[in-house]
PDB file of N, CA, C and O in Angstrom:
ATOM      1  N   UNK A   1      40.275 -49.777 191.911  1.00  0.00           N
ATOM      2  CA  UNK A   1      39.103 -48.927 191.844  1.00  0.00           C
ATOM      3  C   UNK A   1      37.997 -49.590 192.667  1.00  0.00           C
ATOM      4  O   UNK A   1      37.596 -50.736 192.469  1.00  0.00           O
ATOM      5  N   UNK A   2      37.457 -48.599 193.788  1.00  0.00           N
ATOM      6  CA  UNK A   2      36.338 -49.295 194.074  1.00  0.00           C
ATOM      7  C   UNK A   2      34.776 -49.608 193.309  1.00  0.00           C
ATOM      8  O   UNK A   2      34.463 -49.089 192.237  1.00  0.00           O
ATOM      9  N   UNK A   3      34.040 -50.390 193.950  1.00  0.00           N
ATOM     10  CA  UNK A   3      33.187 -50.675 192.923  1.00  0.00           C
ATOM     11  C   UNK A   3      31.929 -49.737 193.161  1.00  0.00           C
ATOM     12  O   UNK A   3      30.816 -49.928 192.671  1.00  0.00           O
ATOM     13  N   UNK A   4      32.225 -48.887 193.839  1.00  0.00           N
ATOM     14  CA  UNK A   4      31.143 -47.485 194.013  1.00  0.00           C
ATOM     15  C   UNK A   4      31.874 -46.543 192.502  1.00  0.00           C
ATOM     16  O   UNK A   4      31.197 -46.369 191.488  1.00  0.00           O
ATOM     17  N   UNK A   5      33.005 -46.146 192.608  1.00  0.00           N
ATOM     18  CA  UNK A   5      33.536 -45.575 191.869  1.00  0.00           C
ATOM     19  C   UNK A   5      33.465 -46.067 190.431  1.00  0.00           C
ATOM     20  O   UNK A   5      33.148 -45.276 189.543  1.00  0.00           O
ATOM     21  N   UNK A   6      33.865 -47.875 190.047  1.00  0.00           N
ATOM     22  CA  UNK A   6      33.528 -48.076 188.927  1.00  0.00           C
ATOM     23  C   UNK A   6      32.129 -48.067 188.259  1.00  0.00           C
ATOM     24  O   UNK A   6      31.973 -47.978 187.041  1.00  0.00           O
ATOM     25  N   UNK A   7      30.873 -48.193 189.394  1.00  0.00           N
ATOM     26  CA  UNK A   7      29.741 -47.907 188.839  1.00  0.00           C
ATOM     27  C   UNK A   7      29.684 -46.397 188.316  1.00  0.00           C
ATOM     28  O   UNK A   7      29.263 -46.198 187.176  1.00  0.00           O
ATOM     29  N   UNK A   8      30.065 -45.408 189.056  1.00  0.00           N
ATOM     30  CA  UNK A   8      29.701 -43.648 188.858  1.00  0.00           C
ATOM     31  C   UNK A   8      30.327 -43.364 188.077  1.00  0.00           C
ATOM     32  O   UNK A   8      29.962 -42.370 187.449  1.00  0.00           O
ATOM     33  N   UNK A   9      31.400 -43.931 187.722  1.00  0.00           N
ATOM     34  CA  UNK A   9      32.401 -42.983 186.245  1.00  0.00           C
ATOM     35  C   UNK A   9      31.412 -43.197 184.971  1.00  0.00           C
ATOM     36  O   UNK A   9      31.001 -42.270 184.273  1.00  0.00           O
ATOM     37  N   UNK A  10      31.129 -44.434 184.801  1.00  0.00           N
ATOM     38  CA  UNK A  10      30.303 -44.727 184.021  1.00  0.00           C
ATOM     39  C   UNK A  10      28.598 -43.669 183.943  1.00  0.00           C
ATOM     40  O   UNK A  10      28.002 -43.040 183.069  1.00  0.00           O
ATOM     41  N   UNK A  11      28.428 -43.919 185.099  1.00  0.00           N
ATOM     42  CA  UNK A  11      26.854 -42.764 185.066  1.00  0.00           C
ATOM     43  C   UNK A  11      27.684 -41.874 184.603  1.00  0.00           C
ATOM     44  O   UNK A  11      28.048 -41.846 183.428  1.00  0.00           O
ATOM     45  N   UNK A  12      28.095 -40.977 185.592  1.00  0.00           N
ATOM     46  CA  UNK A  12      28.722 -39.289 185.048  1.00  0.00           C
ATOM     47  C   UNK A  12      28.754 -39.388 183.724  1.00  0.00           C
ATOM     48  O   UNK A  12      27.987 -38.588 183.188  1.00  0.00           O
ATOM     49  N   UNK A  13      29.649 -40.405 182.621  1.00  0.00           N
ATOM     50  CA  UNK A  13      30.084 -40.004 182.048  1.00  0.00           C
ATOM     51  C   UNK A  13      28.360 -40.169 180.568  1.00  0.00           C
ATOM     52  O   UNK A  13      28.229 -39.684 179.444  1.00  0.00           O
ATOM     53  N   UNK A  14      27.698 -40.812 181.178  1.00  0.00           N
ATOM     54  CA  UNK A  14      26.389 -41.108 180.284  1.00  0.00           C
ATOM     55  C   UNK A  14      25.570 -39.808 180.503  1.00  0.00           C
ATOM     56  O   UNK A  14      24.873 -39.184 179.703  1.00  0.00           O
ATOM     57  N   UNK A  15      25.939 -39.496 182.238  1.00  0.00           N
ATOM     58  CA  UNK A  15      24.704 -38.517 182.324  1.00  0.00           C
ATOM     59  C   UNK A  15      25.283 -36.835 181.678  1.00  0.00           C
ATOM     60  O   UNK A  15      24.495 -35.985 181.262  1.00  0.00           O
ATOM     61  N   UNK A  16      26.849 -36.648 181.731  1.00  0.00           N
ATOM     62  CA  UNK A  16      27.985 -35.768 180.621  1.00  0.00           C
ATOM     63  C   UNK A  16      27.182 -35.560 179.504  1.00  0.00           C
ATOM     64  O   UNK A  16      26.479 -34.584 179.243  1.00  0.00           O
ATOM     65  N   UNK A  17      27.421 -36.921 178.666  1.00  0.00           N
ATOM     66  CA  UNK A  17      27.070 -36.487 177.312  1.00  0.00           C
ATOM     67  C   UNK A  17      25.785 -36.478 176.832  1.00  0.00           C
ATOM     68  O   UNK A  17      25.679 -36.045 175.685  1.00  0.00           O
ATOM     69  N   UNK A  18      24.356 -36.981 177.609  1.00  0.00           N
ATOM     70  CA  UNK A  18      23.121 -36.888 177.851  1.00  0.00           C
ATOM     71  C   UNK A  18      23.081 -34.889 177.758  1.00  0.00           C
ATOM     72  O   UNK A  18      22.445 -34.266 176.908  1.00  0.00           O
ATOM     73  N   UNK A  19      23.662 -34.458 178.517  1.00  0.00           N
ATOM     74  CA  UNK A  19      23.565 -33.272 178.968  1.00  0.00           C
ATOM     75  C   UNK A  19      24.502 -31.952 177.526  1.00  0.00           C
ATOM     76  O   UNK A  19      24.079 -30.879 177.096  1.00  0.00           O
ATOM     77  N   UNK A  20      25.322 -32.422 177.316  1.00  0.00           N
ATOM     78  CA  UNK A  20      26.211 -32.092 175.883  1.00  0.00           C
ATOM     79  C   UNK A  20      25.121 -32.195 174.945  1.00  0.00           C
ATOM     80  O   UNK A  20      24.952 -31.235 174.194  1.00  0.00           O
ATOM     81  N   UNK A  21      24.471 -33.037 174.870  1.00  0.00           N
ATOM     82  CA  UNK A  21      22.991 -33.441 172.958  1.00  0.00           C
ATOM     83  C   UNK A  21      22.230 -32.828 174.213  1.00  0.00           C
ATOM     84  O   UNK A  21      21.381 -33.698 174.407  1.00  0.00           O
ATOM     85  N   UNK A  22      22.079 -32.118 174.918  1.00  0.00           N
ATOM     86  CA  UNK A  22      20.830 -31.585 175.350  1.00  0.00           C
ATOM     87  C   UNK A  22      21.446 -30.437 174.986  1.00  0.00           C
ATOM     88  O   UNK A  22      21.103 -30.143 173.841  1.00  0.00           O
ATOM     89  N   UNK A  23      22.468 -29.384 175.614  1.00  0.00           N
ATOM     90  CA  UNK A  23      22.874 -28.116 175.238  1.00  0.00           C
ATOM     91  C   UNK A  23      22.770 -27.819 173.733  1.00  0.00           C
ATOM     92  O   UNK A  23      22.175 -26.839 173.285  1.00  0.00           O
ATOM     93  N   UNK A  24      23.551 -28.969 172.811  1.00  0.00           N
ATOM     94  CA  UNK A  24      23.405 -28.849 171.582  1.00  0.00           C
ATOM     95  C   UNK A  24      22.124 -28.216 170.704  1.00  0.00           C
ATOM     96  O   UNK A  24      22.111 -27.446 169.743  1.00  0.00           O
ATOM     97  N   UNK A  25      21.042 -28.884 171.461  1.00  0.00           N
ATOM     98  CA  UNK A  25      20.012 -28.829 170.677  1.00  0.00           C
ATOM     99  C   UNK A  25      19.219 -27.141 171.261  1.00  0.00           C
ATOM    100  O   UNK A  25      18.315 -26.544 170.677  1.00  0.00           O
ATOM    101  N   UNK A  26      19.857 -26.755 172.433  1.00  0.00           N
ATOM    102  CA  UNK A  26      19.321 -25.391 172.721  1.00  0.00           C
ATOM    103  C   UNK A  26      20.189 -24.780 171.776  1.00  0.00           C
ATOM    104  O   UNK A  26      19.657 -24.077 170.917  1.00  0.00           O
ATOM    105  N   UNK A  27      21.671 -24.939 171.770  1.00  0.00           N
ATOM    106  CA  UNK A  27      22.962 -24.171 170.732  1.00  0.00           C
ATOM    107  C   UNK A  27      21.615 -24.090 169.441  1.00  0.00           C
ATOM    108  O   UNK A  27      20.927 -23.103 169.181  1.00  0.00           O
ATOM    109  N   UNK A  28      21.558 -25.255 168.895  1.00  0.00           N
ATOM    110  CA  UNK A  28      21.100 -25.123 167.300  1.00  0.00           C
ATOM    111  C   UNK A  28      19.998 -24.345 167.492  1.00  0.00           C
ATOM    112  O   UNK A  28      19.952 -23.395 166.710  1.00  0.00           O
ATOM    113  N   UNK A  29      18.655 -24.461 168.641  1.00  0.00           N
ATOM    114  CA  UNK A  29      17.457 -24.343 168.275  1.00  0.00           C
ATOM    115  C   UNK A  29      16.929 -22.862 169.028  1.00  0.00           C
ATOM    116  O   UNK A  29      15.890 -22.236 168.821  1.00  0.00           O
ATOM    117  N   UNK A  30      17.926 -22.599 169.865  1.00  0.00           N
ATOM    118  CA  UNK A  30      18.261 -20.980 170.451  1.00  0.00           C
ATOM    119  C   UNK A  30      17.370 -19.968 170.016  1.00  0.00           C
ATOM    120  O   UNK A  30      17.682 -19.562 168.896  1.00  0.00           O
ATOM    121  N   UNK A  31      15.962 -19.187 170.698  1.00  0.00           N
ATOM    122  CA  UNK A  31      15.518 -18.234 170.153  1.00  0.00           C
ATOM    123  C   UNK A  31      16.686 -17.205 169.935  1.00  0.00           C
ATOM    124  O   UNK A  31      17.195 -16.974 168.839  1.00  0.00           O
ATOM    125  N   UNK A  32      17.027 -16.643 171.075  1.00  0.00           N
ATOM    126  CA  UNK A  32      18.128 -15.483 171.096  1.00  0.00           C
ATOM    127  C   UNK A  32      19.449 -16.065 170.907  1.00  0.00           C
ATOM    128  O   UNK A  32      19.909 -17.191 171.098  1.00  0.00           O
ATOM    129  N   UNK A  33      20.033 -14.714 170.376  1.00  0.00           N
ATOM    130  CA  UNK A  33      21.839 -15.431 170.605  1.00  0.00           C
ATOM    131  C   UNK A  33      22.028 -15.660 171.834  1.00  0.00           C
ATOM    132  O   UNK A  33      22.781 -16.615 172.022  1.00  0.00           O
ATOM    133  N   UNK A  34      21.573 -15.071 172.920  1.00  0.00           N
ATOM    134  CA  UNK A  34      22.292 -14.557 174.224  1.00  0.00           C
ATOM    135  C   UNK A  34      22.136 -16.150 174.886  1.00  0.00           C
ATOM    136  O   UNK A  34      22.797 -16.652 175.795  1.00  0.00           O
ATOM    137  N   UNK A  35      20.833 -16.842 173.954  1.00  0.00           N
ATOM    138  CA  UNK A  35      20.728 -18.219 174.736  1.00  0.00           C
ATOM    139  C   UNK A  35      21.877 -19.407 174.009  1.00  0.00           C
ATOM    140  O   UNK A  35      22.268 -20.476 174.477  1.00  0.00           O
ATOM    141  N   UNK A  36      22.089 -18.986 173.186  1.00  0.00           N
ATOM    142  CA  UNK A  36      22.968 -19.629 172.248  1.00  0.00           C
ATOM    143  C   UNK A  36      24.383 -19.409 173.206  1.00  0.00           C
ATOM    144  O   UNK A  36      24.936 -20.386 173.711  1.00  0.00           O
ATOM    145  N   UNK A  37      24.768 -18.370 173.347  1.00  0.00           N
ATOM    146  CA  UNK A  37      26.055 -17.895 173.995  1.00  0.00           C
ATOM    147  C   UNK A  37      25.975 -18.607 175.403  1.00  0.00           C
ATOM    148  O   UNK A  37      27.016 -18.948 175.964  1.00  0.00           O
ATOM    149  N   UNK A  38      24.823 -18.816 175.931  1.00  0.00           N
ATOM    150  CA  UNK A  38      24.462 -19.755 177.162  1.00  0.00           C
ATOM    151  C   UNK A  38      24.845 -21.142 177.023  1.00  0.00           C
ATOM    152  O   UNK A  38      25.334 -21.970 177.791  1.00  0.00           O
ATOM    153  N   UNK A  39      24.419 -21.149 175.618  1.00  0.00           N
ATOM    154  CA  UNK A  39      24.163 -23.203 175.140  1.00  0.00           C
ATOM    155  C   UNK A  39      25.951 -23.357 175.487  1.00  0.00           C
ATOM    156  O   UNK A  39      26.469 -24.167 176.256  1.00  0.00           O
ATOM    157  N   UNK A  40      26.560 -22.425 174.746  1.00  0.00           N
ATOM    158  CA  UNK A  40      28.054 -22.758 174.553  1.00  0.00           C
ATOM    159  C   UNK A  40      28.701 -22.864 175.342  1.00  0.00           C
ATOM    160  O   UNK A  40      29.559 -23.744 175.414  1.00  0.00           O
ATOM    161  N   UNK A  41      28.438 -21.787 176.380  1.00  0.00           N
ATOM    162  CA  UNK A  41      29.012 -21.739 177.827  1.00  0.00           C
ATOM    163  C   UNK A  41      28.842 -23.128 178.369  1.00  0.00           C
ATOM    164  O   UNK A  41      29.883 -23.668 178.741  1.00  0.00           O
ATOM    165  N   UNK A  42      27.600 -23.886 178.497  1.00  0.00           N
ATOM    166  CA  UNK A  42      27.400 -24.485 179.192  1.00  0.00           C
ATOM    167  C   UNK A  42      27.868 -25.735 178.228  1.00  0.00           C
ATOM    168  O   UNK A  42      27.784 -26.860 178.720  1.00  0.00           O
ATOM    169  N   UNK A  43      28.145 -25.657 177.462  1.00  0.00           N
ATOM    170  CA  UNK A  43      28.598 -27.167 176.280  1.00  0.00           C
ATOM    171  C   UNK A  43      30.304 -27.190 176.565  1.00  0.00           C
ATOM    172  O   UNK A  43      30.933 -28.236 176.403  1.00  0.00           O
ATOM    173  N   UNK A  44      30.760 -26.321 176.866  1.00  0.00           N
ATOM    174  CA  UNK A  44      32.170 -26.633 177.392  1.00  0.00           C
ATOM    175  C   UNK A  44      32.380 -26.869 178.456  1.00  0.00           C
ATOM    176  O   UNK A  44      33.292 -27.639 178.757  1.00  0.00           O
ATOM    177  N   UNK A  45      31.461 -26.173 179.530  1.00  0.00           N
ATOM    178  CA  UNK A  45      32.189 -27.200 180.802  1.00  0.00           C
ATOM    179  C   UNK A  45      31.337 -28.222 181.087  1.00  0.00           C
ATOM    180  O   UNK A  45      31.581 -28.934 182.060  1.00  0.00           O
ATOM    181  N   UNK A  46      30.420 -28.411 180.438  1.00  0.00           N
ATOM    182  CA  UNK A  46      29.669 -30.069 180.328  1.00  0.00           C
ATOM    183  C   UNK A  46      31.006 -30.718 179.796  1.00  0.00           C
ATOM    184  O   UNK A  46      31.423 -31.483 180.665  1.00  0.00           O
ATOM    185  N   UNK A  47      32.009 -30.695 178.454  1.00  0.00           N
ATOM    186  CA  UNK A  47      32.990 -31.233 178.229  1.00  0.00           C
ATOM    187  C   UNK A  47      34.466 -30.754 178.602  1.00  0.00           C
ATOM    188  O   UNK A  47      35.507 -31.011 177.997  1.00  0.00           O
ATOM    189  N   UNK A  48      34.281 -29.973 179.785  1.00  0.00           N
ATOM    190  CA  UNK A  48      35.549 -30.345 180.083  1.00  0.00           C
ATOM    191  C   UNK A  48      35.276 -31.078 181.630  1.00  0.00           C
ATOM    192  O   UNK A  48      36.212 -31.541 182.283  1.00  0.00           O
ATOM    193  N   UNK A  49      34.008 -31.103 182.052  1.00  0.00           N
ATOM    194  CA  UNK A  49      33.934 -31.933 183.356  1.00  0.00           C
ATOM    195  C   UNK A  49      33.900 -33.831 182.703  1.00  0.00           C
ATOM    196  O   UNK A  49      33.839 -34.751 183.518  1.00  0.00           O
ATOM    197  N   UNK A  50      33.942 -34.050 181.422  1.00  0.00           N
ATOM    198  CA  UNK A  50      33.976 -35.232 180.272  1.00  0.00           C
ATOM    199  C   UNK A  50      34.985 -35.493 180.580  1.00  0.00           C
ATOM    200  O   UNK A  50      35.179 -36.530 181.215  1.00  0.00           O
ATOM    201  N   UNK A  51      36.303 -34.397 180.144  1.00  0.00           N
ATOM    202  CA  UNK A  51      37.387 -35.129 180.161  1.00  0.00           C
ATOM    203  C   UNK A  51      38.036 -35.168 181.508  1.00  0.00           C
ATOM    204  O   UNK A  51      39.013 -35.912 181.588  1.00  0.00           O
ATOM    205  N   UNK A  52      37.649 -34.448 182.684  1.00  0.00           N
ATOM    206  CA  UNK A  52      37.966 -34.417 183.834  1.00  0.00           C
ATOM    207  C   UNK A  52      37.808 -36.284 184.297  1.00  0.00           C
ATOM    208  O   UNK A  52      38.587 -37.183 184.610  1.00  0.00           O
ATOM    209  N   UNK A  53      36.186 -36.116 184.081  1.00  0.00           N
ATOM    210  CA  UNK A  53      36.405 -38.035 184.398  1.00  0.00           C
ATOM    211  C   UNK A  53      36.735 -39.182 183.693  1.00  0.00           C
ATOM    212  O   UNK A  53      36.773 -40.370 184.012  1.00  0.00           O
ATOM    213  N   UNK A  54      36.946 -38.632 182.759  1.00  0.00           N
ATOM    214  CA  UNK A  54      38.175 -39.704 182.005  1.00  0.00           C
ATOM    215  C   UNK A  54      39.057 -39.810 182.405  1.00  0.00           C
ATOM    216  O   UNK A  54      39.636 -40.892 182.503  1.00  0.00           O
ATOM    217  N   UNK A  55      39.621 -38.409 182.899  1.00  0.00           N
ATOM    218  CA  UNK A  55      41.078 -38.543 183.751  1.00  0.00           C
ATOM    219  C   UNK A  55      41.135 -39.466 184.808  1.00  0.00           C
ATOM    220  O   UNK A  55      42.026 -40.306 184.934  1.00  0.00           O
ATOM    221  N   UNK A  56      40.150 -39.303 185.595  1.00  0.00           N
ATOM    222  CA  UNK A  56      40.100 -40.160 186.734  1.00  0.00           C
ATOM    223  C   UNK A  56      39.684 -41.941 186.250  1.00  0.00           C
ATOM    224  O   UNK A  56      40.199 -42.980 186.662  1.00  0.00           O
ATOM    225  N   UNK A  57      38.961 -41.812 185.595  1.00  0.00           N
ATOM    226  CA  UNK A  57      38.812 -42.962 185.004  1.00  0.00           C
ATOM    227  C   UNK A  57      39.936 -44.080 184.174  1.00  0.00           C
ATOM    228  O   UNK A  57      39.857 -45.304 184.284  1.00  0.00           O
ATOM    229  N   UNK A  58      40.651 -43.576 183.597  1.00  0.00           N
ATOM    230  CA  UNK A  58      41.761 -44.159 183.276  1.00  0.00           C
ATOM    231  C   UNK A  58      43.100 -43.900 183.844  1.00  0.00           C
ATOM    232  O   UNK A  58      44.074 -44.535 183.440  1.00  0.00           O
ATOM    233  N   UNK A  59      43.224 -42.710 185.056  1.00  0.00           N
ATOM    234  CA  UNK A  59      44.590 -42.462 185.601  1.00  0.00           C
ATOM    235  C   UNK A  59      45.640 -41.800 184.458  1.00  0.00           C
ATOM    236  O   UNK A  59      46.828 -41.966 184.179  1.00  0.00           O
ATOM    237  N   UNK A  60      44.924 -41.251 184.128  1.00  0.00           N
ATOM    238  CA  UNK A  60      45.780 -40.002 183.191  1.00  0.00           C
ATOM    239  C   UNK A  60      46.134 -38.519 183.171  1.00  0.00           C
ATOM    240  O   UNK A  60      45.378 -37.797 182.521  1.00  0.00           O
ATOM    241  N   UNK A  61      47.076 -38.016 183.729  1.00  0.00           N
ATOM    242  CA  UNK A  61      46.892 -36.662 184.020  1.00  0.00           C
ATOM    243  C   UNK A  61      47.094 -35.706 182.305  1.00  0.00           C
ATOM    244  O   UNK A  61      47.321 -34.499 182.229  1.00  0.00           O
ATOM    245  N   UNK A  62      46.919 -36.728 181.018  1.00  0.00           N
ATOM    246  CA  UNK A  62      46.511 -35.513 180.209  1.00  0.00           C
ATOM    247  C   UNK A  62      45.358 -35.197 179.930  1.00  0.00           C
ATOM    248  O   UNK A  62      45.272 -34.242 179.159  1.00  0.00           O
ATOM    249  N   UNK A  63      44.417 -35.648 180.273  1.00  0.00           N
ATOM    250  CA  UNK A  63      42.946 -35.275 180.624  1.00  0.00           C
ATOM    251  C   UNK A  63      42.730 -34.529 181.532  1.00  0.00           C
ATOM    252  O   UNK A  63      41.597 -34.049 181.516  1.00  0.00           O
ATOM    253  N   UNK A  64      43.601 -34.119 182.630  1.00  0.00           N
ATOM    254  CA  UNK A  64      43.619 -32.880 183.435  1.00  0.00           C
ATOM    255  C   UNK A  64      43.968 -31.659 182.766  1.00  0.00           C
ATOM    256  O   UNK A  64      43.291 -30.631 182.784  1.00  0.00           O
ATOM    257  N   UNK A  65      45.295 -31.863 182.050  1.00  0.00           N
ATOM    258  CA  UNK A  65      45.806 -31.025 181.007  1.00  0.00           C
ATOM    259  C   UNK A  65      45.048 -30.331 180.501  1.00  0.00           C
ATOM    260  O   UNK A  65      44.839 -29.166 180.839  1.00  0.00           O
ATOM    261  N   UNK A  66      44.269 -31.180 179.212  1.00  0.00           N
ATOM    262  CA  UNK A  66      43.469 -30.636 178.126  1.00  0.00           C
ATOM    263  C   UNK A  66      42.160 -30.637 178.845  1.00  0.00           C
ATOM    264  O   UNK A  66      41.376 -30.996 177.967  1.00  0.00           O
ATOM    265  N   UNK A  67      41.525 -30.457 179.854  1.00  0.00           N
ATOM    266  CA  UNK A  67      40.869 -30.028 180.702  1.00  0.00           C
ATOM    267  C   UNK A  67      41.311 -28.954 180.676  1.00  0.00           C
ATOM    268  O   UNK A  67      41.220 -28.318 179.626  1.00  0.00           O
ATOM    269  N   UNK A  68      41.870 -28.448 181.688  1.00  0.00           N
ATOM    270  CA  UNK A  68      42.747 -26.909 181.497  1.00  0.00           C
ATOM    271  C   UNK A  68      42.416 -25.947 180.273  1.00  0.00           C
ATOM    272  O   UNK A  68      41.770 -24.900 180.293  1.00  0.00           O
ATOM    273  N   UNK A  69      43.005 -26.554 179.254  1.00  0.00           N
ATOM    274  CA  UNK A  69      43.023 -26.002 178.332  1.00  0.00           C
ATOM    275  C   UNK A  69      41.325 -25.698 177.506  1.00  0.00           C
ATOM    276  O   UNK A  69      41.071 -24.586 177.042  1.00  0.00           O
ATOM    277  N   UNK A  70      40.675 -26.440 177.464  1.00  0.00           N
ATOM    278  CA  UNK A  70      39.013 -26.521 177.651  1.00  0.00           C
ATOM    279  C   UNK A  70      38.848 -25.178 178.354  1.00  0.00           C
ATOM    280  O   UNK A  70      38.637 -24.049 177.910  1.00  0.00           O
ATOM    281  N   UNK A  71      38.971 -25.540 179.298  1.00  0.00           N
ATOM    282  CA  UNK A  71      38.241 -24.230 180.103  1.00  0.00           C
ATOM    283  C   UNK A  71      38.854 -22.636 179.990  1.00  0.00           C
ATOM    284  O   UNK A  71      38.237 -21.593 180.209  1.00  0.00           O
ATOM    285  N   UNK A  72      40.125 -22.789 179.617  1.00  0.00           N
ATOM    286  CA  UNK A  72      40.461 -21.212 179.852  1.00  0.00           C
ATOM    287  C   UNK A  72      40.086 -21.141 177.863  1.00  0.00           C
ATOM    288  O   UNK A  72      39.466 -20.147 177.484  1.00  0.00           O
ATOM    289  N   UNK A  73      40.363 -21.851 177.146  1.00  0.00           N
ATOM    290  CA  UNK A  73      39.660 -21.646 175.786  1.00  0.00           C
ATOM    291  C   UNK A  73      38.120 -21.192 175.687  1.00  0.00           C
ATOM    292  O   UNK A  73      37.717 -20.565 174.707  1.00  0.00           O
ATOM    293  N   UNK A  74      37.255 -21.558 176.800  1.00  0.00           N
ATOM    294  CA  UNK A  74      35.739 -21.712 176.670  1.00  0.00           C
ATOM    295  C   UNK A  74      35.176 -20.460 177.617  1.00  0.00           C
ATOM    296  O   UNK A  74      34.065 -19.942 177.726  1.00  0.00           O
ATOM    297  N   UNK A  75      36.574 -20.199 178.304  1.00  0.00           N
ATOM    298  CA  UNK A  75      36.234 -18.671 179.032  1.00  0.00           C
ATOM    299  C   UNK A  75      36.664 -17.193 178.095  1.00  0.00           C
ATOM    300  O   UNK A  75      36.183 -16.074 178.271  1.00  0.00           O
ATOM    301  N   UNK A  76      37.666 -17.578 177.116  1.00  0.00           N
ATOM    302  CA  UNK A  76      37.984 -16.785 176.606  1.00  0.00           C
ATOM    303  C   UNK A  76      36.674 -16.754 175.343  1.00  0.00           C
ATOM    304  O   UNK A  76      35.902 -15.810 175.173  1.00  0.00           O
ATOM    305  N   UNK A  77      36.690 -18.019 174.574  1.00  0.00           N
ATOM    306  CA  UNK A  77      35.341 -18.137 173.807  1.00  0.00           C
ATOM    307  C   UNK A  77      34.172 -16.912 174.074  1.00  0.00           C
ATOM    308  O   UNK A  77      33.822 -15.938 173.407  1.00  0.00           O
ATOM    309  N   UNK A  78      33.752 -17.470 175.397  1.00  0.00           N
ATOM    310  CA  UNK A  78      32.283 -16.848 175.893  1.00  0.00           C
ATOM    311  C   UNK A  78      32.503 -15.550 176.297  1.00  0.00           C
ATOM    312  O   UNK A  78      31.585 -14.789 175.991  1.00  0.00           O
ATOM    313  N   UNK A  79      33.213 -15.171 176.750  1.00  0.00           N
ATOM    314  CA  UNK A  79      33.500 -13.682 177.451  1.00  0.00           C
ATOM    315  C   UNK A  79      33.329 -12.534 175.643  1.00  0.00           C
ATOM    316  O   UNK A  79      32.742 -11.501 175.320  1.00  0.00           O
ATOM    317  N   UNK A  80      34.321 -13.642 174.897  1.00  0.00           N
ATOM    318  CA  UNK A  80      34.207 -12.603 173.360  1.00  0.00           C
ATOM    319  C   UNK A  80      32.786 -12.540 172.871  1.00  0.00           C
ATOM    320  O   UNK A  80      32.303 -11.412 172.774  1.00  0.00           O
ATOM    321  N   UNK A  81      31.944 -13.704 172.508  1.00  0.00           N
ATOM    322  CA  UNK A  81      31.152 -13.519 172.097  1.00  0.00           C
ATOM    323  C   UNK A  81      30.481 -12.507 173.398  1.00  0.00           C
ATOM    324  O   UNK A  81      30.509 -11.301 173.152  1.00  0.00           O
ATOM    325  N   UNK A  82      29.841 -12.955 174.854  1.00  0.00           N
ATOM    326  CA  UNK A  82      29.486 -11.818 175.423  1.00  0.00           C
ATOM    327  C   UNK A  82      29.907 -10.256 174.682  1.00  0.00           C
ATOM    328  O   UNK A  82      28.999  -9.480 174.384  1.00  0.00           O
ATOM    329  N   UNK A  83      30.937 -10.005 174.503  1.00  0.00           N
ATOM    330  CA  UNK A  83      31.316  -8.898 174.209  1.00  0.00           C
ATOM    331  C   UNK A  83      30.815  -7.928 172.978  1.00  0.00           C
ATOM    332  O   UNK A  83      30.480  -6.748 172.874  1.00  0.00           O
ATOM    333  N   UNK A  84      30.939  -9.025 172.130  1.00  0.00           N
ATOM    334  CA  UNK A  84      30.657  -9.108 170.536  1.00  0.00           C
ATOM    335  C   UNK A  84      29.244  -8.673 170.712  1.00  0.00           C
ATOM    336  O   UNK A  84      28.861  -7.741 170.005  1.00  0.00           O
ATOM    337  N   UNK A  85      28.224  -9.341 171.750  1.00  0.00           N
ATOM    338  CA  UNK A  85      26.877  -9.019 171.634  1.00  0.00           C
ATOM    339  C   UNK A  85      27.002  -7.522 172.292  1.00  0.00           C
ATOM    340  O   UNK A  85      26.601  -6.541 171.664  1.00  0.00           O
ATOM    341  N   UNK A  86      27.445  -7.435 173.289  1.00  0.00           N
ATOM    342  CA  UNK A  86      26.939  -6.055 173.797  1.00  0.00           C
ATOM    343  C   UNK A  86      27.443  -4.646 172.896  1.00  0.00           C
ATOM    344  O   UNK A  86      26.894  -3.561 172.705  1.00  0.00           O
ATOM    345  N   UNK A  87      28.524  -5.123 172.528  1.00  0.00           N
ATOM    346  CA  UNK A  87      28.712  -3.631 171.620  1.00  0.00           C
ATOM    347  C   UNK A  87      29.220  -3.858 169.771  1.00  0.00           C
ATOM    348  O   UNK A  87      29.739  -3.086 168.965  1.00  0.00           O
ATOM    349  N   UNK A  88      28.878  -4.927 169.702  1.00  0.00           N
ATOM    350  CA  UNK A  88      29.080  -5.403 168.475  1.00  0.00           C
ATOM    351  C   UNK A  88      30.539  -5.439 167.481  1.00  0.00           C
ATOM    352  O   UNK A  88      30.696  -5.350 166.264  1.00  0.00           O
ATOM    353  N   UNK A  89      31.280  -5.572 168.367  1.00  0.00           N
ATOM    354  CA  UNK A  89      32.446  -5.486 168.088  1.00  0.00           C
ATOM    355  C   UNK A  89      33.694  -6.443 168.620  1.00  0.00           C
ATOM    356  O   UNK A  89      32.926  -7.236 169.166  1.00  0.00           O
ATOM    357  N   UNK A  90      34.566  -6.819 168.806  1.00  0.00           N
ATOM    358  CA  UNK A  90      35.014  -7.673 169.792  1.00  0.00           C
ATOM    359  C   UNK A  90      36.618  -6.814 170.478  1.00  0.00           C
ATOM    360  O   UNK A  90      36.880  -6.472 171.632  1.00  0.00           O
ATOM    361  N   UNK A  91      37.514  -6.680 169.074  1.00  0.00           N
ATOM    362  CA  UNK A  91      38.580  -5.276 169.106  1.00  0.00           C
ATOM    363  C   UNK A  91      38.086  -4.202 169.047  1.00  0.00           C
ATOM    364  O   UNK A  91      37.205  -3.831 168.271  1.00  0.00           O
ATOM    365  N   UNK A  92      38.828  -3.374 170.196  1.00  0.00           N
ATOM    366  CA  UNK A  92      38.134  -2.189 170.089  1.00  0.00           C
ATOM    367  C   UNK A  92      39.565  -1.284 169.218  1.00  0.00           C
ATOM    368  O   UNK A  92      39.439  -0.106 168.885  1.00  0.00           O
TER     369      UNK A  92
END
């Protein structure tokens, strides 16, 4: 590993979860849902770009994996609630 790289995994991964307790606290403190449904959106791929550099960080491709899986979970997540808000329902 170079030593550009071993310094930045480390930032990313401080300035990641800096950014995760920041979404959080819009999630909890959210005037609207619609900002809430924002907080969430944005709290999953804050953590799945987490485990993305872990992957790289330790040379593991199941952190790519469950990356993957993060994101198409956090698209399906947000798209429902989107849904849920606009017509209040989720099955039609």
């Amino acid at each position: 590993m170079t030593p550009i790289l071993a310094w930045a995994l480390p930032t990313a991964l401080a300035m990641l979860a800096l950014a995760m307790l920041l979404t959080l606290v819009r999630l909890l403190k959210g005037p609207s849902a619609q900002d809430r449904v924002l907080a969430l959106d944005c709290m999953y791929l804050n953590g799945m770009l987490l485990m993305l550099v872990l992957g790289i960080q330790y040379g593991s491709s199941h952190y790519f994996e469950a990356a993957l899986l993060v994101a198409l979970f956090g698209f399906v997540g947000s798209t429902a609630m989107a849904k849920f808000l606009l017509r209040g329902e989720v099955i039609e």
